[in-house]
ZAKOLSE-512342 format. One record per residue (C-alpha): x, y, z; residue in one letter. Coordinates in steps of 0.1 Angstrom, whole numbers, padded with zeros to 4 digits, always signed. Last residue first. Example, Ala and Ser with C-alpha at 12.3 -4.5 7.8 and 13.67 -1.06 7.14 Angstrom:
2
+0137-0011+0071S;+0123-0045+0078A;
end
This chain:
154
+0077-0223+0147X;+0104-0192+0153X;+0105-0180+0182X;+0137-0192+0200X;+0153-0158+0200X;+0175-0163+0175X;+0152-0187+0154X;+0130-0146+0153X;+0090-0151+0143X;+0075-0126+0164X;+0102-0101+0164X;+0109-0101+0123X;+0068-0104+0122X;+0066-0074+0146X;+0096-0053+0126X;+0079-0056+0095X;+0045-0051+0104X;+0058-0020+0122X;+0075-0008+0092X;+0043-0008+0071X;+0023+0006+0099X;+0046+0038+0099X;+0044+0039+0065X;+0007+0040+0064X;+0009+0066+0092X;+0031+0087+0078X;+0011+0087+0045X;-0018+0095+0065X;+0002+0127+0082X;+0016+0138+0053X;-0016+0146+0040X;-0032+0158+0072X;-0002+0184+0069X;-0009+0193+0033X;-0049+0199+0043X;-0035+0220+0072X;-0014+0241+0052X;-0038+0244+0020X;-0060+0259+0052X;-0095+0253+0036X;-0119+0284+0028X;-0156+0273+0025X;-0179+0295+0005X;-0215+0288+0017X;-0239+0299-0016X;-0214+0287-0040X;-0207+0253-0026X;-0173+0241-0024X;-0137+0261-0026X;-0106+0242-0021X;-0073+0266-0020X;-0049+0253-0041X;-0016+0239-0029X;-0026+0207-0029X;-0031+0209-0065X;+0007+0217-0065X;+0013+0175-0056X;+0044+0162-0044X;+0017+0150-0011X;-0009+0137-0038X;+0019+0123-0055X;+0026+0101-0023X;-0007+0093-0010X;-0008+0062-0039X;+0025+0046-0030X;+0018+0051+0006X;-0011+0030+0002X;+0006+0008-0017X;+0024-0003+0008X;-0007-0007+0034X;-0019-0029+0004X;+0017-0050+0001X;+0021-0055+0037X;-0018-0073+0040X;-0008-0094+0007X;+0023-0103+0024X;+0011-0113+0056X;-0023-0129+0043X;-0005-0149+0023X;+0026-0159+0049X;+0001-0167+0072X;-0022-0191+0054X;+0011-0210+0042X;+0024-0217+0072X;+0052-0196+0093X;+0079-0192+0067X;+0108-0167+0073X;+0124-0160+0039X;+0091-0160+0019X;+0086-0177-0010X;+0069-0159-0042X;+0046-0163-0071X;+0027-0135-0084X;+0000-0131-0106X;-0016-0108-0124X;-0022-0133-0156X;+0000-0105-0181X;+0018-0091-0150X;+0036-0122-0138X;+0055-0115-0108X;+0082-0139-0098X;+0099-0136-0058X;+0118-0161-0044X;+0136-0154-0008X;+0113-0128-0005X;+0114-0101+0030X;+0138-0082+0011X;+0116-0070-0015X;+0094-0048+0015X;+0123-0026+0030X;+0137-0027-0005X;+0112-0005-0017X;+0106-0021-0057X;+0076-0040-0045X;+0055-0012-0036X;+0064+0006-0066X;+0054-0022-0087X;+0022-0029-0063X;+0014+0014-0073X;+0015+0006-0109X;-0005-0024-0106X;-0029-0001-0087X;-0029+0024-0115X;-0035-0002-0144X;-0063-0015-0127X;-0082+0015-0122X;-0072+0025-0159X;-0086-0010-0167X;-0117-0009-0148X;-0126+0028-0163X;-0120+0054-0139X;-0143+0078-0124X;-0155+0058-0097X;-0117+0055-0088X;-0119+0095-0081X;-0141+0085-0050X;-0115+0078-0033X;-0122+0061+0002X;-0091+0039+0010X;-0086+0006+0030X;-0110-0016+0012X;-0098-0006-0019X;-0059-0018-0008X;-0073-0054+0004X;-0090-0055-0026X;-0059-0042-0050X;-0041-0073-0030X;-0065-0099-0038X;-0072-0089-0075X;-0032-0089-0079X;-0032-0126-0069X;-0011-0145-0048X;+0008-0177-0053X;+0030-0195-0027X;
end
């Protein structure tokens, strides 16, 4: 099965808002979420679920079997949906090593807002719980869903 890195990074944008990405440049947008897919890749968690597995960074492609097959159409959307909530917790984690999220946020200069850097590091840790959290969920539902063992399996 063949999926491509445009697929993935659109599942991914679609479940973000960061405005910082209008900033970027296609490439350095690019380059970051290929950065965060490698990272989501490397957790073992995630690579364990291949029986095959052979990115190609130069076309942004990858090619890859599944250990638990269900069809075709499932196994893509599976993986590619695993891989963006993945990389969601790839791209909250340096905002929660981060010191700028120890700074306290100040917007407009006639209404001065004060922001708890406590509470703003909490809702951080928070959504990267939660992105985790569905991660291993998807995980352990397909493993459940889909388990020979338990006469499951299709």
């Amino acid at each position: 099965m063949t999926s491509n890195y445009q697929e993935i990074y659109s599942r991914f944008l679609a479940k973000i808002k960061d405005y910082d990405f209008l900033n970027y440049t296609e490439a350095d947008a690019n380059e970051s979420m290929r950065g965060w897919l490698a990272s989501s890749l490397s957790q073992p968690y995630v690579y364990r679920i291949f029986s095959t597995f052979e990115p190609d960074d130069e076309i942004a492609n990858m090619v890859y079997t599944l250990k638990s097959t269900v069809n075709d159409y499932a196994d893509k959307n599976f993986v590619e949906e695993l891989l963006s909530y993945q990389m969601i917790c790839e791209w909250l984690r340096p905002k929660v090593q981060s010191t700028t999220t120890l700074h306290q946020m100040i917007t407009n200069s006639k209404e001065q807002k004060f922001y708890s850097q406590q509470q703003h590091l909490q809702q951080l840790r928070d959504t990267l719980a939660d992105a985790e959290h569905k991660v291993r969920s998807m995980l352990r539902d397909r493993g459940y869903v889909y388990n020979s063992y338990l006469g499951n399996a299709q």
